[in-house]
C-alpha positions in Angstrom: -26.5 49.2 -10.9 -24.0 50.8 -8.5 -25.8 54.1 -8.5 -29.2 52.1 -8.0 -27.6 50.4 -5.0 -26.1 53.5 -3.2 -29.4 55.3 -3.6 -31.6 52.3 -2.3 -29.0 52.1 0.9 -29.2 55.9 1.5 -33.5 56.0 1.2 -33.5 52.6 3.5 -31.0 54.5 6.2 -32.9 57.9 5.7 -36.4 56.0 6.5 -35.4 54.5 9.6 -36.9 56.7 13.0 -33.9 58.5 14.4 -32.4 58.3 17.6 -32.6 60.5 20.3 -29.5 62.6 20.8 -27.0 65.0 19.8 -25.5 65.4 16.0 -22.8 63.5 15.1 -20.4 64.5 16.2 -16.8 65.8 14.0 -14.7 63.3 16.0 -17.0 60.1 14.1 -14.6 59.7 10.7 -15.4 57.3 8.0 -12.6 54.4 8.2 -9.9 54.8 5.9 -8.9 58.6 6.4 -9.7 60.8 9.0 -8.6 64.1 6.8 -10.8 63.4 3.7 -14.3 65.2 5.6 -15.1 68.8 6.0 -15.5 68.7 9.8 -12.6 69.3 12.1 -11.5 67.5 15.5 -12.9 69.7 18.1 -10.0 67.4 20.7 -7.0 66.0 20.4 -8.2 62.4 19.3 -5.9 59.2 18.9 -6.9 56.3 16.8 -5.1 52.7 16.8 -5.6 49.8 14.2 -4.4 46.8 12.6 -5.1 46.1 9.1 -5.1 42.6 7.4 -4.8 43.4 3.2 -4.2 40.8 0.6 -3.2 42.3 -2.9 -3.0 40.1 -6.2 -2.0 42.4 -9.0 0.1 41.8 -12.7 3.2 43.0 -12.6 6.1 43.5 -15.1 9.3 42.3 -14.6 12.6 41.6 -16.7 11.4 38.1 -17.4 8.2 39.2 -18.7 4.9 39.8 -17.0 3.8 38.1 -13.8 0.9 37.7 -10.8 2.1 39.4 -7.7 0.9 38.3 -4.7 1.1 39.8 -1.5 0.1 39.8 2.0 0.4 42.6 4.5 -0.1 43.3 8.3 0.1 46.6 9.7 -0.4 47.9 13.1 -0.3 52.0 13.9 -1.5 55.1 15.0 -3.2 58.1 13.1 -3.2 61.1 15.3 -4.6 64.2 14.9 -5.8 68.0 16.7 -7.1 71.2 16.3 -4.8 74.2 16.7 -5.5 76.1 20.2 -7.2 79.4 19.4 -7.8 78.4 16.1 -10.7 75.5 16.4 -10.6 75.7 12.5 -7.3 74.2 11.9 -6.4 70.9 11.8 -3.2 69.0 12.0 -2.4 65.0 12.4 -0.1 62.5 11.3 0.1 58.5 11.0 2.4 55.7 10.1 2.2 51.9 10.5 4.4 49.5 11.1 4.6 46.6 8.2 4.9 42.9 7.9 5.1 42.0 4.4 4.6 38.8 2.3 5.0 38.1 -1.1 4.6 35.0 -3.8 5.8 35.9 -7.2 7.6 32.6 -8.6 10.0 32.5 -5.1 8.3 33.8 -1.6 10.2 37.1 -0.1 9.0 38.7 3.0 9.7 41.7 4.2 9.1 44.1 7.4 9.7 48.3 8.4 8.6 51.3 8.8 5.8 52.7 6.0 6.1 56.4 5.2 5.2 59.0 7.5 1.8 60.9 6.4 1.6 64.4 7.8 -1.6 66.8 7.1 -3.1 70.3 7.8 -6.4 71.1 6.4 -8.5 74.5 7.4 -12.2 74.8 7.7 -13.0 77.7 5.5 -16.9 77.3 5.9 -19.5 75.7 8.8 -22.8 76.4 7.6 -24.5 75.3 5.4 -22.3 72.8 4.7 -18.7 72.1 6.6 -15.7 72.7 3.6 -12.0 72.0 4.5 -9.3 72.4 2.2 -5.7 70.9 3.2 -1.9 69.4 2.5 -0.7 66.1 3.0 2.9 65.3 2.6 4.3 61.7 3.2 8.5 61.7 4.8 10.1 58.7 2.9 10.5 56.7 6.1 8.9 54.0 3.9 11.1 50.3 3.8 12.4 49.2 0.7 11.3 45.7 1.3 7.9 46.0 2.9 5.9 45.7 -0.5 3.1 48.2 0.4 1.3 51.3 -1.9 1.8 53.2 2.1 5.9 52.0 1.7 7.0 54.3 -0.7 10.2 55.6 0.1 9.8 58.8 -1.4 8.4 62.2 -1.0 4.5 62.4 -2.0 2.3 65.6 -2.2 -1.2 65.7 -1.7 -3.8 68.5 -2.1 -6.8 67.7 -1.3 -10.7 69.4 -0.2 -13.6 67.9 1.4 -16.9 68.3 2.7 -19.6 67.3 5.0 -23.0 67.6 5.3 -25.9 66.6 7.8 -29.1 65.4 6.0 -29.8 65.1 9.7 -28.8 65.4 13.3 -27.7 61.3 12.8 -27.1 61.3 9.0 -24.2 62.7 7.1 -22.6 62.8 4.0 -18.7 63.2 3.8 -16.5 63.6 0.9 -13.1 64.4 -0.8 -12.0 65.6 -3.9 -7.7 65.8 -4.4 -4.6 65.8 -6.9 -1.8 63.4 -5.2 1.7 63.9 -6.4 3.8 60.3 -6.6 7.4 59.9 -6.7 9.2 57.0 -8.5 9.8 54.4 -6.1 11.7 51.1 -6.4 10.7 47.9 -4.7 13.0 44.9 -4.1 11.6 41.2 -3.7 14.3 39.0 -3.3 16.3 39.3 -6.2 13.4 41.1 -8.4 13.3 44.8 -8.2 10.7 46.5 -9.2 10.9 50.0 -10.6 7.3 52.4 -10.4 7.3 55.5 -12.3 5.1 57.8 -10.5 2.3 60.2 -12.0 -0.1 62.6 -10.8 -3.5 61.2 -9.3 -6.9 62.2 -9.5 -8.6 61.5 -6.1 -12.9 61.1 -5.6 -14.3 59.8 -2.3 -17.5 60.1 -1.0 -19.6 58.0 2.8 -22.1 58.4 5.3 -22.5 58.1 8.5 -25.3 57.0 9.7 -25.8 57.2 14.0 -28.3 54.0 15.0 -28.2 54.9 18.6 -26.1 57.0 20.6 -23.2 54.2 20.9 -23.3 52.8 17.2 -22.4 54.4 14.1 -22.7 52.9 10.4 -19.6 53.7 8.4 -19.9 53.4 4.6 -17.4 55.1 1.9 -16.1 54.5 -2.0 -12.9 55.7 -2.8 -11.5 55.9 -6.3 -8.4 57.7 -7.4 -6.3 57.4 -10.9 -3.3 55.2 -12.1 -0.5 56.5 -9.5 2.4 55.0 -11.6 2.7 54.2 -15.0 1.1 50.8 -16.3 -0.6 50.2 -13.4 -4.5 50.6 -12.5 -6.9 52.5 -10.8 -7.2 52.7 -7.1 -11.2 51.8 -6.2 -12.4 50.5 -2.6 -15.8 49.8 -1.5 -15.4 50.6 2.6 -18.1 49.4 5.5 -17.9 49.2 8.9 -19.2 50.7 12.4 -18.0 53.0 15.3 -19.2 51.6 18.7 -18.4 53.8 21.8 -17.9 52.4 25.0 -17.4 55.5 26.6 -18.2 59.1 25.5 -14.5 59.6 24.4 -13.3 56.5 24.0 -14.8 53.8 20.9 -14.1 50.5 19.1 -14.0 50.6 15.4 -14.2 47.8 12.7 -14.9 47.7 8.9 -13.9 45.3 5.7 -12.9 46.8 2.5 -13.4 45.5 -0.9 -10.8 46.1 -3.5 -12.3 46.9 -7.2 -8.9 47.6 -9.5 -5.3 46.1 -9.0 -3.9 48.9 -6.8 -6.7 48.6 -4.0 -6.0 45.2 -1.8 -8.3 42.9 -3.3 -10.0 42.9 0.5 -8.8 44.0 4.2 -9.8 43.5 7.5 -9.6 46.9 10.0 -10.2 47.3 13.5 -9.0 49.4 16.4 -9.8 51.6 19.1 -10.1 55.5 19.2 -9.6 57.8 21.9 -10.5 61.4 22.0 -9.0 63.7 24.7 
């Protein structure tokens, strides 16, 4: 039924008349990473958010199994460039800043830095598809108290590829494919600590974008990746959302995301501003 749906989404888009204007261009990423599509920045490009995520998941505890509830606000930037005098290399970085709040029997709240995310990728082909392969490492900047899958603590590895492909001048596809690498980590809620015994994680992405006119966007992705610690479930979120541009470089962005396992929020609310130089 999923498959049914994506299809009859992708054949409505594809039908309607397309706009006039240029392609797409590489700066227009779908919503929850920048890094997992093929195309490079072709300008330094800035983007600012806040997210709104509310997670219920089962936890285990010494006293026995319980519902964790938690709440989170985060507010940050994700920046990212090409290299000068080699347009096919791509570096960037993001962290957020986290307000945490949690129910499990007693309420504990807590608030810091998450962990630092740092990537490179490198556009080995541009035609006739766009193919990037690159690294992601996260710096354990992440605070022990700000309950948060980005507040790790710990060192993380990521390799990942991805791809993206224009059906059209104002339709294309983007997607990812990676192996993420997770510490143990240890999270403290009041006077419960929580201990999470990191695995490897299989990683599977795929969106659109779809360009109404030549201010609006349509942003549309499914993410899925494997259990990242032991016990615990898959990581699955249905993304949509648009890209409106108020100036050529300069564009307001928006989406909701629908969690479908325990270790994606059960929903969030995104929006921000990007800025390309």
């Amino acid at each position: 039924m999923k498959h049914l749906a994506v299809f009859v989404l992708a054949a409505a888009l594809l039908s309607l008349s397309s706009p006039a204007g240029a392609q797409i261009s590489p700066n227009t990423r779908l919503l929850q990473r920048p890094e997992w599509d093929g195309a490079v920045f072709d300008s330094p490009w800035i983007y600012g958010q806040m997210r709104y995520q509310h997670f219920s998941r089962d936890v285990d505890t010494p006293a026995g199994s319980s519902k964790l509830k938690t709440d989170v606000f985060a507010i940050g930037p994700t920046f990212a460039m090409p290299i000068p005098n080699l347009e096919q290399l791509e570096v960037g970085g993001r962290a957020w800043f986290l307000s945490t709040s949690t129910k499990n029997g007693e309420k504990g709240s807590g608030t810091g830095l998450s962990d630092l995310d740092l990537w490179g990728k490198y556009q080995f082909i541009d035609d006739p598809v766009l193919l990037s392969a690159g690294l992601l490492f996260t710096l354990p900047t992440g605070a022990e108290k700000a309950i948060s899958p980005w507040a790790t603590g710990e060192f993380n590895v990521e390799l990942f590829g991805a791809l993206r492909y224009y059906i059209a001048d104002n339709f294309a596809l983007a997607s990812h494919l990676g192996l993420r690498i997770n510490a143990d980590a240890d999270k403290k809620v009041k006077n419960t600590k929580y201990e999470l015994d990191g695995q490897a994680s299989f990683e599977l992405g795929g969106g659109i974008i779809y360009q109404v006119s030549n201010e609006l966007n349509i942003l549309g992705e499914l993410n899925f990746g494997t259990e990242p610690y032991k016990d615990v479930d898959n990581d699955i979120e249905l993304t949509g959302g648009v890209e409106y541009a108020l100036q050529e470089n300069f564009s307001l962005r928006g989406g909701l995301g629908i969690g479908l396992d325990d270790v994606a929020p059960d929903f969030e609310l995104m929006g921000g501003a990007s800025y390309s130089f």
